[in-house]
N, C-alpha and C positions, 0 to 999 in steps of 0.2 A: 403553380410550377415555380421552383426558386430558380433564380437569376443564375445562383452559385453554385447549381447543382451539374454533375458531366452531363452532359447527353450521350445514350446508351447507343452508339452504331450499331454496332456485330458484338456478341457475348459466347462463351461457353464454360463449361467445367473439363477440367481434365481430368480424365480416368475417376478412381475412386480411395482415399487415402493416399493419394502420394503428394509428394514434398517437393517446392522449387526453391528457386536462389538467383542471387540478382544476374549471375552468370547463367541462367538456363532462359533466355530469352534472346533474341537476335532478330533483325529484319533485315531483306535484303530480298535481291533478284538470283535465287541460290540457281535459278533452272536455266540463267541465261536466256532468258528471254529478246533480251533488247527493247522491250516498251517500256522499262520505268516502271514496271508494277513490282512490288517488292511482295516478297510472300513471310511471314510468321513460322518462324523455327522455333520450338517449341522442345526443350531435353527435363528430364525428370530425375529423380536421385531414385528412382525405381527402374530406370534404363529403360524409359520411353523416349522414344525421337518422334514428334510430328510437325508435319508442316503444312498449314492451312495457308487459305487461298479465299478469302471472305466475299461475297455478292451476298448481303443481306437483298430481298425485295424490298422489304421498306426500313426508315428505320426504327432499329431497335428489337429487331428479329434474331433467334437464335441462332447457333450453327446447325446448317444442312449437312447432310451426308455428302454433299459434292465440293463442299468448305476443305472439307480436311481429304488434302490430296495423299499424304505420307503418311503412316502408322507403323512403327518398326521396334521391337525389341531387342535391345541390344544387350540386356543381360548386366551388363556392367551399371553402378550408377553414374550418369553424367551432370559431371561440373560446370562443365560451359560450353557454350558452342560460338563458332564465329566463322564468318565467311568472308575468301580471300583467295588471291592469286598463290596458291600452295603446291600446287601442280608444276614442274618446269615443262619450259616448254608448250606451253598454251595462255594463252590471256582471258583463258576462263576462269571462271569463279568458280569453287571449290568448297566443300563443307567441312570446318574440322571441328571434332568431337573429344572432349576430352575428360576421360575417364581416370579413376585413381591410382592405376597403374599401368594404362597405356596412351597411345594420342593416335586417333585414327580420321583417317582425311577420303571422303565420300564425293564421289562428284553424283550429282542428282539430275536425273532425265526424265523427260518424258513422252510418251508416246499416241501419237493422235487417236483415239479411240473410233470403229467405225460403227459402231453401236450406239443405244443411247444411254449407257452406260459411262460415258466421257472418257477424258483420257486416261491413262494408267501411268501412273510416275513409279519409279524404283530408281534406287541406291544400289553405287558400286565402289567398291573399297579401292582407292588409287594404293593407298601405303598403310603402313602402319608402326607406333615405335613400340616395344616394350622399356617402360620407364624400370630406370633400377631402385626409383625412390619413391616416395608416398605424390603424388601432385597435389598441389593445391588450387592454382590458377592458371591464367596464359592471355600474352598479350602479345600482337604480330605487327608486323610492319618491315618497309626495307634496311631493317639494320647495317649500318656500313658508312653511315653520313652522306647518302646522297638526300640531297634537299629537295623538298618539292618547287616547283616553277611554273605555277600554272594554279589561278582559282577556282571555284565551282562554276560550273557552266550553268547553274540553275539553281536553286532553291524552293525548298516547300515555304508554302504562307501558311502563318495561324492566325484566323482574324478574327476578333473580336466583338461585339457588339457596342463597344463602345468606342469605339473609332480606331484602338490599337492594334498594332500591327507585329506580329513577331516573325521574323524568318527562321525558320526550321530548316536545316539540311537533311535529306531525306537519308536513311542510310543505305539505299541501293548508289545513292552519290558520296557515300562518305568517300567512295574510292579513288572519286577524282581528284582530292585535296592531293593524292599523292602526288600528281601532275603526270603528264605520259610519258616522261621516259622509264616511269618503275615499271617493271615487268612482274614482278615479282613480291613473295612476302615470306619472311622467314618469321620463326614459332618460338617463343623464349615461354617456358612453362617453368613455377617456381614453385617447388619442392616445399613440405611442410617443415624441412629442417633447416631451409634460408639458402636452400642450392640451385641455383638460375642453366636452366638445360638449354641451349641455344640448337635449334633445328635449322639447315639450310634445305629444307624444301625435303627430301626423301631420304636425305644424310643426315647425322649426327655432327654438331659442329666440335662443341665445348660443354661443359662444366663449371660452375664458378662457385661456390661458397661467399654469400655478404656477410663482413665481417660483422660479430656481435649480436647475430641474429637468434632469436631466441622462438618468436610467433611470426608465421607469415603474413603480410599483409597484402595490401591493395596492389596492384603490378600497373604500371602504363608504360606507355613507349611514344617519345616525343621525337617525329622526325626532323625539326629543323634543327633541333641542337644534336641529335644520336644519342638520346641517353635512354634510359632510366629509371624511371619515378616510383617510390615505393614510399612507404611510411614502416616504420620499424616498430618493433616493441617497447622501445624507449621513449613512442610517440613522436618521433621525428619525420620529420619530411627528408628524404634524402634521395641525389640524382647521382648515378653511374655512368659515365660515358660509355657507349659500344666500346670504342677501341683500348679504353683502360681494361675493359673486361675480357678483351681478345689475346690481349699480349700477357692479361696477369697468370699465376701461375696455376696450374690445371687440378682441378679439384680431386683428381686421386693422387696428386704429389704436391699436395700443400705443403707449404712449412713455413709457421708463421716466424717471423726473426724480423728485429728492429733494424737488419743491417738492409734489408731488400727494401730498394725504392721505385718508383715508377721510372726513373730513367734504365733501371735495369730488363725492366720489362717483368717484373716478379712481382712483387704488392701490389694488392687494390686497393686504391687510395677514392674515398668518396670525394665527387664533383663539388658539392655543396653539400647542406643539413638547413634545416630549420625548425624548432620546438615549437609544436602548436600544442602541450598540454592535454592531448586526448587521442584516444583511438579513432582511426577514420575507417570511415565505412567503405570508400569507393574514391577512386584517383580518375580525372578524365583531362583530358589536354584538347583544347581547341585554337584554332589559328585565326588572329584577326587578320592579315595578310601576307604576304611572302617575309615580313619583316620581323613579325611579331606573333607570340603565343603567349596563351595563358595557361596554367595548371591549376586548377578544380581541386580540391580536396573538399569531402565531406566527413566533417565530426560528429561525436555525439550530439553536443549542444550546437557545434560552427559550423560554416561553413566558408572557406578560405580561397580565394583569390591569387596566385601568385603569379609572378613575373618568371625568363627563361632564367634566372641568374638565383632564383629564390625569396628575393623581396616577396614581401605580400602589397600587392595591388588593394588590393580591400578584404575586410572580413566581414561576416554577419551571422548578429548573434537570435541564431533559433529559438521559439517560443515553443517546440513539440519536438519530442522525439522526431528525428528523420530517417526512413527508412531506405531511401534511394534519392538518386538525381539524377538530371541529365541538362549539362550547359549545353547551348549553342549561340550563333551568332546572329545578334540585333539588327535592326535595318538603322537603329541610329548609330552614327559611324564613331568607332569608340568603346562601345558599351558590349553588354553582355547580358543575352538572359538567361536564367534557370528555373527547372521544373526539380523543384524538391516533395518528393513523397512524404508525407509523416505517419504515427500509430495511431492519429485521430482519425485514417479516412480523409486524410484533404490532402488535397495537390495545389501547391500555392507555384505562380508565378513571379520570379525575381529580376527585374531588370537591374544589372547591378547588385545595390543592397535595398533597393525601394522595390516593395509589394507592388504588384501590378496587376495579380487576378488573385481570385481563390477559389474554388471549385471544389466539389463533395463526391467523394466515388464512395461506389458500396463495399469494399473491403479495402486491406493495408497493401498499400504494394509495397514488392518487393523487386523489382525490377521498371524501367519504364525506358517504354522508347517511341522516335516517332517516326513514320514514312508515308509512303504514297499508297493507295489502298483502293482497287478497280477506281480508278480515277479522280480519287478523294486525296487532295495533296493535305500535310497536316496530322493526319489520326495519331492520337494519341493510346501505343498502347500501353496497357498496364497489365501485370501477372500477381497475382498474392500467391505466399509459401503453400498454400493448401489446392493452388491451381485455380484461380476465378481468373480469366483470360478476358479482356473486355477490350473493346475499339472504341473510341469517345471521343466526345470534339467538343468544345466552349460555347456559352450563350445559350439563348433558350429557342424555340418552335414559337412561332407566331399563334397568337390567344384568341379563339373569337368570342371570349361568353364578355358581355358589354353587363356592366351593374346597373340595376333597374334604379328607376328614377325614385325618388323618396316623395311619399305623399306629405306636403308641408297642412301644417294646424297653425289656427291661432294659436299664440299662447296669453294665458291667464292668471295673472301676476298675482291678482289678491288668492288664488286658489295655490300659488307654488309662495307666498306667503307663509299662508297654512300651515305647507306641508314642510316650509323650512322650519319653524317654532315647533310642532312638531317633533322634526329630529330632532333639534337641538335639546328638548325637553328630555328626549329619552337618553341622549349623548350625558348628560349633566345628570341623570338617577343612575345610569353604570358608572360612572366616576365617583359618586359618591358610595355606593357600596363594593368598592373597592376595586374597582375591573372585572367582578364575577357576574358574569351575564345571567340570567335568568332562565332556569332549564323550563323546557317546554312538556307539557306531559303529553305522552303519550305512549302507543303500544309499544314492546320493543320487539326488535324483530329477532333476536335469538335470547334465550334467557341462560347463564353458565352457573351451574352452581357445583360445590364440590363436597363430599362427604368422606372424612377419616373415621377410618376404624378405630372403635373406642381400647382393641385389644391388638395385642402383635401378631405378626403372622405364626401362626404355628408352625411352619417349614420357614427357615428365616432367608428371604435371597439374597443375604450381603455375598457380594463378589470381590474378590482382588481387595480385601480391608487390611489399610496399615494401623491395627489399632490393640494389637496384641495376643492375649490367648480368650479373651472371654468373648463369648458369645454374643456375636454383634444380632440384634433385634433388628424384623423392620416391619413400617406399620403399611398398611393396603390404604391405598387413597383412589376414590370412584367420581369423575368430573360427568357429569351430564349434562348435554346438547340438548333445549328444547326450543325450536324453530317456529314461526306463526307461519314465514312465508317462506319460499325456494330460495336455498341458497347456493353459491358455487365458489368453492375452490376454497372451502374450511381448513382453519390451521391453528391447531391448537398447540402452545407452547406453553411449557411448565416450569418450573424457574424455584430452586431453593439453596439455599444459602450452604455454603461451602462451608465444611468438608461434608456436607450430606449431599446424597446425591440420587440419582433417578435410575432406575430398570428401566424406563423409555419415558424420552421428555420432548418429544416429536411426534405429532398424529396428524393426519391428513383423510381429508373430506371432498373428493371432489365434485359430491352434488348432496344437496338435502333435501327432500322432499320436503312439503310443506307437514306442517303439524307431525313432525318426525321427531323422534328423540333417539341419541346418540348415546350410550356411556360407555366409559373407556374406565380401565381400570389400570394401577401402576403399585410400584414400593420406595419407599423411601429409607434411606440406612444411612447410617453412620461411618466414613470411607476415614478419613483421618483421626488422628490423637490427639486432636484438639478440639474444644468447645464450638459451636456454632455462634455466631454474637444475634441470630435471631431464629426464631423457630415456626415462623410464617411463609407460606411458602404464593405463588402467586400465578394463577392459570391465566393463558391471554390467550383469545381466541381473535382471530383473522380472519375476514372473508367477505365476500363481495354480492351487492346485494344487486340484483337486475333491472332496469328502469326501461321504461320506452326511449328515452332519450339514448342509455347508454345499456345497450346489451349486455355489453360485456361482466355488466358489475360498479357499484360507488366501492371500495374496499372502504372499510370499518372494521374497528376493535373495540371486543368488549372483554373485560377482566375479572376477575373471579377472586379472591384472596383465602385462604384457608389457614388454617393452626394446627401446629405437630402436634400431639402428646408431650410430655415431657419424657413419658418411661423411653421415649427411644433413644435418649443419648444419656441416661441416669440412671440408676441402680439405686434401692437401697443401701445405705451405708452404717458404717458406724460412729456414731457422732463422736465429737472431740470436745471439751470444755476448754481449750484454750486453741490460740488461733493470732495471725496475726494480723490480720487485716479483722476489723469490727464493724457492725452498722448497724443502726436501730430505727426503729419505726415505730410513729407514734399514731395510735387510732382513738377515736371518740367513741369506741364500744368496748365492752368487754371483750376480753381473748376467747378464740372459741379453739375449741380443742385440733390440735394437728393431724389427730387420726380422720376426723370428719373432715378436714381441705385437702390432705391426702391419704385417700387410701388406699391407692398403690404401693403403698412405699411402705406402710406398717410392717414392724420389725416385730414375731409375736413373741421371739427371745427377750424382746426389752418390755418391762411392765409400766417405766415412765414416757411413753411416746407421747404422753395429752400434753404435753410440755416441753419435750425435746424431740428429735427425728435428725438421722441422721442421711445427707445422700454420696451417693458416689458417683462419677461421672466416668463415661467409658475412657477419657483419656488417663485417669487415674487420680485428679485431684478430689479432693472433700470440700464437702460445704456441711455447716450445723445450720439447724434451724430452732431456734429458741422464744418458746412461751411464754413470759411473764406471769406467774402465780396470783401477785397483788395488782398489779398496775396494767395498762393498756398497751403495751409495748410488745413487740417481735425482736429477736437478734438474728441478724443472720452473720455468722465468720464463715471464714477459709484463710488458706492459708496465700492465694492467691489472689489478688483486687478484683480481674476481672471476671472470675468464678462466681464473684456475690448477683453480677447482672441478673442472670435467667431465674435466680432462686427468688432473687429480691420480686422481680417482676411479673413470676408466678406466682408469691403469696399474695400481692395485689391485688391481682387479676381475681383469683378463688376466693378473697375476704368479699369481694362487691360482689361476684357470683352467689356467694354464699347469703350475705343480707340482703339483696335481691329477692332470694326466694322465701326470704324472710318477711318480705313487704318492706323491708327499712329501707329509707331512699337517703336520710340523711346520714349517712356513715360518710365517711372523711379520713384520710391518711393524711400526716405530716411527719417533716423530717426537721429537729431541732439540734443535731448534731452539729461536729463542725465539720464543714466541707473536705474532705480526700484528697486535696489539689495534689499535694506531693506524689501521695501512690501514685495519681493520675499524669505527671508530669516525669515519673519516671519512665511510663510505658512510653510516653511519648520520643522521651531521650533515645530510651531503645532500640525505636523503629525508625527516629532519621537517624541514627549511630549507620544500623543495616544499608540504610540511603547511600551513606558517604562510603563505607565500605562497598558496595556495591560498583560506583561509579571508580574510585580507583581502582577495584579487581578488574572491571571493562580495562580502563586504560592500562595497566600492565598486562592485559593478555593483548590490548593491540600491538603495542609494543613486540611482544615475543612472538606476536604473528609477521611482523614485516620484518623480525632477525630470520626468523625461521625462512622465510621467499627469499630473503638475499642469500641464503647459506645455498637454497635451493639453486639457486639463478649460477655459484658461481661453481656447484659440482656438475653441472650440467654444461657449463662452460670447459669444463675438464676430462668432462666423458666424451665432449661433441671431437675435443682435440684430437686429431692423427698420432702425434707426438705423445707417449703417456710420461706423466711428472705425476710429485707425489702431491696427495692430496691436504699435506701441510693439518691433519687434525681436522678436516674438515667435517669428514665423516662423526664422527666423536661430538664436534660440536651442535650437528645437524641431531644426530641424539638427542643428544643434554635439551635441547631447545626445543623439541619435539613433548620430551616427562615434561619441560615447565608449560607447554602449552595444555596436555593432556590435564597440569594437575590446576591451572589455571581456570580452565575449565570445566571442571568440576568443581573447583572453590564458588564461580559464579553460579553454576546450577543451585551448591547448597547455600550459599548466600540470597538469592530468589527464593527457595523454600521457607527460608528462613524471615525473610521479610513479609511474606504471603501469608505466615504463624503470626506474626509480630504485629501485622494490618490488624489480621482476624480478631486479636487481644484486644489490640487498641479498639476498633469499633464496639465490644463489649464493654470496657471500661467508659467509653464517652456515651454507648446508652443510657448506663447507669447514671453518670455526673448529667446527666441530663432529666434525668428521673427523678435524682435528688434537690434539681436546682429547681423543678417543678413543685415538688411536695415541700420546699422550703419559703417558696416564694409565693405557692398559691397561681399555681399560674392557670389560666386558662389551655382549652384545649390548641385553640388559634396561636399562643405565642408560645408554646411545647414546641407545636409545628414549623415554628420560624428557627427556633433553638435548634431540631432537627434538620431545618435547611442550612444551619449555618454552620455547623458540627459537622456532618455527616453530606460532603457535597459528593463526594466521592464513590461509586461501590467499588471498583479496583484499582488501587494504587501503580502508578508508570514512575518508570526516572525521568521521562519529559512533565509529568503534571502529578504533582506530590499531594498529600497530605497540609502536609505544613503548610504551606504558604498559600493553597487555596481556604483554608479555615482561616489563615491569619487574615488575608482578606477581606472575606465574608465576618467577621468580627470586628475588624474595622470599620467595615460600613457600619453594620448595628451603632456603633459606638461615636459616626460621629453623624449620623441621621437621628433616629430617633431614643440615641441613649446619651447624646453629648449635651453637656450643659450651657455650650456658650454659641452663640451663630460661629465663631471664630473656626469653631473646630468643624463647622457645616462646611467653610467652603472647603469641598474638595477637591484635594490635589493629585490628582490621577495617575495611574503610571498604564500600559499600554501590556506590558508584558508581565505573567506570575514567574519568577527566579526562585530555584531552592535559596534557603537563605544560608548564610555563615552557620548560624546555630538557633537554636530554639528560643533564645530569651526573648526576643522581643515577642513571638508567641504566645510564652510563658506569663509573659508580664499584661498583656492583652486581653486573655482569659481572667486574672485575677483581678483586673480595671474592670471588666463585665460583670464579676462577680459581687463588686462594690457596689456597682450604679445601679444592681437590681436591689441590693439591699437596702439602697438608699432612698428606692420609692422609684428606681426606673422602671419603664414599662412597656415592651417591647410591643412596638406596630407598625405596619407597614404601609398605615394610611400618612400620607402629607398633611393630614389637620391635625396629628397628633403634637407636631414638631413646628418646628418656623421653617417656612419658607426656605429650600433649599437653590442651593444655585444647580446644582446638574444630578442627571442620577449616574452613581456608579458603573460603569461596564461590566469592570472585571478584576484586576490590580490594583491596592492603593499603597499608597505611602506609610511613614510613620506617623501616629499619633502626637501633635504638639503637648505633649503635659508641662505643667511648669512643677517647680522646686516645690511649692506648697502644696498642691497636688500630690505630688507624689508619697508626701510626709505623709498627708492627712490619710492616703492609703495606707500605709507602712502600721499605721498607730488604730485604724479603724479592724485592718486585716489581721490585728491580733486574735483576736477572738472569735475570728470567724472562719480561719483559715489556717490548718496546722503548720508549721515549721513554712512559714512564710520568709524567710532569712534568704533561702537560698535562691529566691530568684533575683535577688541582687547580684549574684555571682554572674559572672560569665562562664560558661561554660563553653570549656576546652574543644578546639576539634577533633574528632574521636580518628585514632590511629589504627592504618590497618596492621595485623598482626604478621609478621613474616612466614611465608607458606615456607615448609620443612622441605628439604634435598632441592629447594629453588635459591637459586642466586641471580643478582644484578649481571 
């Protein structure tokens, strides 16, 4: 049982879908009783009114049928409820209800039952107003500046278990602060268009309009000064006196004019203001004694403290969302404490701005209040928006399970010896093989495998394809579940590379039998006009396997990987003998003919395919494939860099399939070319180009988004006026402002598309330069896979976490762990945070220093004995590379010949400017 959890008194649910607000909750002695028990009012935004009457038998018991005394539909949704001397003429307590477009005042009775049926309470309408405006809220009290003179004759205790003490004023006694000579309480309800209706009991008093008012806010009413207290749109705090608002001038003959002053008796002139920089949620005023008040404001993040005059007594800054609060007065003299509700479920206690409890309830309130409860001083209630109604109080119920005593052993030091050398033995062989643990064999308990159809579907299901007029293919993919033992709550998830895409990529299993097999069946197609940068797709199954220990399930995953075809995103084509982009491939066997590695793709119009093949990709680019006659060599062009990926990577893949089935085991590809950096350095320019264009189209459409609210705020300023004037162009410019935001926003959509094409490229093009820097270098499988973690950390590109600068990083480590030449460059200088950078060069330049150090005999590993002794390992961010003057030469002179048109990464390059969008202006 936690310490910090509510204790559940009395609980219920109200009704079934309906909706509360911090205003549909109220406690008080509504039936006039005279014992102090206060009863639970209870309004709904579905026009329920009830009001219970809680005797749990013990606690933490539900509501009884003899709980809820009241049950009434009222038809109307109700905003708030509050009770008070409304009535003239009696010093009773009175129910006022108030609805969106009326305010009705109920006195509640009841009647001694002589059955055992109990008593029977009902509602009778004393008055009622019809509002002529929308309501929003309402706050009551004896407006008129009579002061109260006289303290609480009593108070509720909230105690503690750790010796503290808080005094809670119950709110059957809020009444008394008024002191006895108030007889009475008048009704000030504020309008959702910033208009204050003043009610003197069963009359209508006034009308008032706050000036500037735009969104209603929080309402209070402070009787020692007679004001006031609202918080505005403009996020200010601001106080009204009664009597400025009595004398000002009456809301259906307003006229605003600079000549009307407060001595005239005609302008409302605000008492004070104060900017707290946020919206507040709720306004509450409490009195430390006849001399002194304080005004409560709750913010988003704050929550504020003020004096009668405005000063802020103290602030404090909230760690959670807050949902509600309610101040009252401390027993130490001075101070203050507060129950702040938050969206985590916790109700923290604040004595001033120091934490003093914290407590767990089971849903958010939105309301909370405290009083006296069949003899229970203190309960805390709480209501969430969806109706969870709870009664709760601090500390825990006394514990009786006592922990058993522990059987003590000798211990045996040469035997825990042993077993330290031991560990340490096996600690010291996983560090030496790198941190890969050693799998265990055994059964597995689902086995996932997946089979593509070697041919396209004959009905094709591409749906909704942006890819033109030809005839989008798709191929059938069949995943089979084969289980040893019962499984529950199976989820299979499918996963393929963008723009292809799935007829259903979501399957669910909620039980399996054992020795059962599953298979599902799906398509796969070609959805955009662009190339896919891989063509492996990847099934992960989810699900939870049942234990003695744990019913419910261990959850585990197991994953599945399969390969497209290539025919679903390629066509035969027509080959081209020129091309601007080239690559060639160097093998240790003879050439073997194209029609045998594909022959799909056989053209029978062409007689020379043993030597050339031509393909076409559904987004419309060409790739040739070229045989060599004399020599051992492949060509693959296009006209585009990163179209060569898939081609290049398929005849790979089919040459070792191929001499595979040959029995040849030693076939071999190399690539003696010179590296592509350039092509590959331009896609790169490209795609952070789209980057910087992207973040300044955000920033100009914020921009035209806060002209476009201000143009909003000041025609609405002009509509709301009695007086009509002309609208000065207003209209015209709220237009104009309105196309550049329309066309601002679709420039970022097509710039996001745009970037998402530009990603997709680049990832193709760096599989490639990865491919090549493999077959150039000879590289093992193992540091392919580091090149691939260092390339490719990414699968989608954010404007918070880029491309750029998470590669630049990840190459920087490489370069000064296990590819740097000197300790110098080991120690590393950290940086904490990844920043898009200015521009691509130092990237550029990064890449082509990697490309050296491999050539030069470096050797990419991730073990610590490969290198010296490092001072730290990398997090995440690093710095710039120290290179010196000779350095750089010695690249400059070695990069000839291995790296084309190597010139330009000396340049700086420009930051790329966004283009002026057409019929928009500054």
């Amino acid at each position: 049982m936690s310490l910090f959890k509510a204790r559940d008194w009395w609980s219920t649910v109200l009704g079934e879908k309906e909706e509360f607000d911090q205003g549909c909750l109220c406690l008080a002695d509504v039936d006039n009783t005279g014992n102090g028990q206060d009863k639970i009012i209870v309004g709904s935004f579905m026009g329920y009114l009830r009001i219970f009457n809680p005797h749990p038998v013990k606690t933490g018991d539900g509501a009884q049928a003899e709980d809820l005394l009241l049950e009434v539909h009222l038809r109307d949704p109700i905003l708030q409820v509050e009770v008070g001397k409304f009535v003239s003429g009696t010093e009773m307590l009175h129910l006022a209800v108030l609805h969106s477009r009326k305010l009705c005042v109920y006195s509640v009775s009841g009647t001694l039952g002589n059955v055992e049926h109990g008593n029977q309470y009902q509602i009778k309408l004393m008055y009622e107003h019809n509002l002529q405006r929308t309501a929003c809220n309402m706050t009551y009290g004896s407006f008129g500046g009579v002061k109260a003179n006289s303290l609480p004759k009593s108070s509720a205790s909230l105690r503690l278990p750790l010796g503290t003490c808080f005094q809670v004023p119950s709110c059957s006694q809020s009444h008394e602060l008024l002191g006895p000579n108030l007889c009475r309480d008048l009704i000030c309800i504020q309008s959702m268009d910033g208009m204050l209706m003043v009610f003197e009991q069963e009359s209508y008093a006034f009308g008032r309009f706050l000036p500037g008012s735009l969104l209603p806010g929080p309402l209070a009413y402070s009787s020692r000064t007679d004001s006031f207290i609202t918080v505005s749109s403009c996020q200010q705090v601001e106080s009204y006196k009664y009597q400025v608002l009595a004398f000002a001038t009456d809301a259906d003959k307003r006229q605003e004019t600079e000549q009307q002053k407060l001595g005239s008796g005609k302008r409302l002139v605000v008492d004070w203001t104060l900017n707290i920089g946020e919206q507040a949620l709720d306004i509450c005023i409490v009195s430390f004694n006849q001399l002194a008040s304080s005004v409560f404001v709750l913010g988003e993040r704050n929550f504020f403290c003020l004096k009668d005059n405005g000063q802020i007594r103290f602030m404090k800054k909230l760690d959670c969302s807050p949902s509600c609060f309610l101040p009252y007065c401390s027993v130490s003299e001075g101070t203050m404490n507060t129950l702040i509700g938050n969206h985590n479920n916790m109700l923290h206690i604040y004595q001033d701005v120091t934490l003093k409890w914290a407590t767990q309830l089971p849903h958010i309130p939105v309301a909370v209040r405290v009083g006296c409860l069949h003899d229970l001083k203190g309960v805390i209630v709480t209501l969430s928006d969806d109706g969870h109604l709870q009664c709760s109080y601090l500390g825990t119920d006394p514990s009786l399970f006592q922990a058993p005593k522990v059987e003590s052993r000798e211990l045996h030091y040469d035997e825990l010896d042993i077993e330290l050398k031991e560990l340490q033995k096996i600690i010291k062989d996983v560090n030496k093989s790198q941190g890969i643990w050693p799998v265990t064999e055994r059964e597995d308990d689902l086995k996932v495998s997946a089979m593509v159809s070697p041919n396209v579907d004959s009905v094709s299901q591409a749906t909704d394809v942006e890819v033109g007029i030809d005839l989008i293919p798709s191929v059938t993919v069949k995943v089979t579940l084969q289980n040893r033992l019962a499984l529950q709550k199976a989820k299979l998830s499918v996963y393929v590379q963008p723009p292809l895409v799935l007829t259903c990529d979501q399957f669910t299993f909620e039980f399996m039998a054992p020795e059962m097999s599953r298979t599902v069946a799906f398509s796969v197609y070609l959805k955009g006009s662009y190339t896919p940068p891989e063509l492996e797709g990847n099934a992960v199954v989810s699900y939870s396997r049942p234990s003695d220990r744990n019913p419910d399930g261990i959850p585990r995953v197991i994953q599945c990987k399969f390969r497209l075809p290539l025919k679903l995103i390629c066509l035969p084509g027509q080959p081209s003998k020129t091309a601007s982009h080239k690559l060639t491939i160097d093998t240790n066997k003879s050439p073997v003919s194209l029609l045998s590695l594909f022959p799909g793709f056989a053209n029978q119009s062409e007689d020379d395919q043993v030597n050339i093949m031509g393909f076409r990709f559904l987004g419309g680019s060409r790739v040739t494939l070229l045989a060599s006659k004399t020599s051992q060599r492949y060509r693959i062009q296009s006209e585009q860099f990163e179209d060569l990926w898939l081609i290049t990577n398929e005849l790979i893949i089919r040459l070792q399939e191929y001499f595979e089935k040959q029995g040849i085991k030693d076939f071999a590809c190399s690539f003696s070319g010179s590296m592509p950096l350039q092509e590959y350095f331009e896609l790169i320019d490209h795609h952070f180009e789209l980057r910087i264009n992207g973040e300044k189209l955000e920033e100009l459409l914020s921009e035209r988004a806060v002209q476009f609210r201000a143009i909003q705020r000041r025609l609405l300023t002009r509509f709301k006026d009695k007086t009509p004037a002309p609208l000065q162009h207003l209209d015209t410019l709220l237009d104009g402002t309105y196309k550049q935001v329309i066309a601002l926003a679709d420039a970022v959509e097509e710039n996001q598309d745009n970037l998402f094409q530009s990603f997709t490229k680049l990832r193709s093009a760096t599989h490639l330069v990865i491919l090549l820097i493999g077959l150039w270098q000879k590289l093992s499988p193992d540091q392919v896979a580091i090149l691939e973690a260092a390339f490719l950390p990414l699968q989608q590109d954010t404007q918070e976490l880029g491309w750029e600068e998470t590669v630049d990083a990840a190459i920087s480590h490489l370069l000064k762990t296990c590819l740097s030449k000197s300790s110098k460059e080991q120690a590393l200088n950290l940086s904490s945070q990844l920043n898009i950078p200015k521009d691509t060069s130092r990237l550029k330049k990064h890449i082509t220093l990697l490309c050296d150090r491999l050539a030069k005999g470096g050797r990419l590993c991730l073990s610590t004995d490969a290198t010296a002794p490092q001072i730290m390992v990398m997090p995440g961010g690093c710095t710039t590379i120290p290179e010196s003057d000779l350095e750089e030469k010695s690249i400059e002179q070695d990069s000839t010949e291995l790296f084309t048109n190597h010139k330009h990464l000396n340049l700086e390059t420009p930051l790329p400017e966004v283009l002026p969008l057409q019929g928009l202006s500054e």
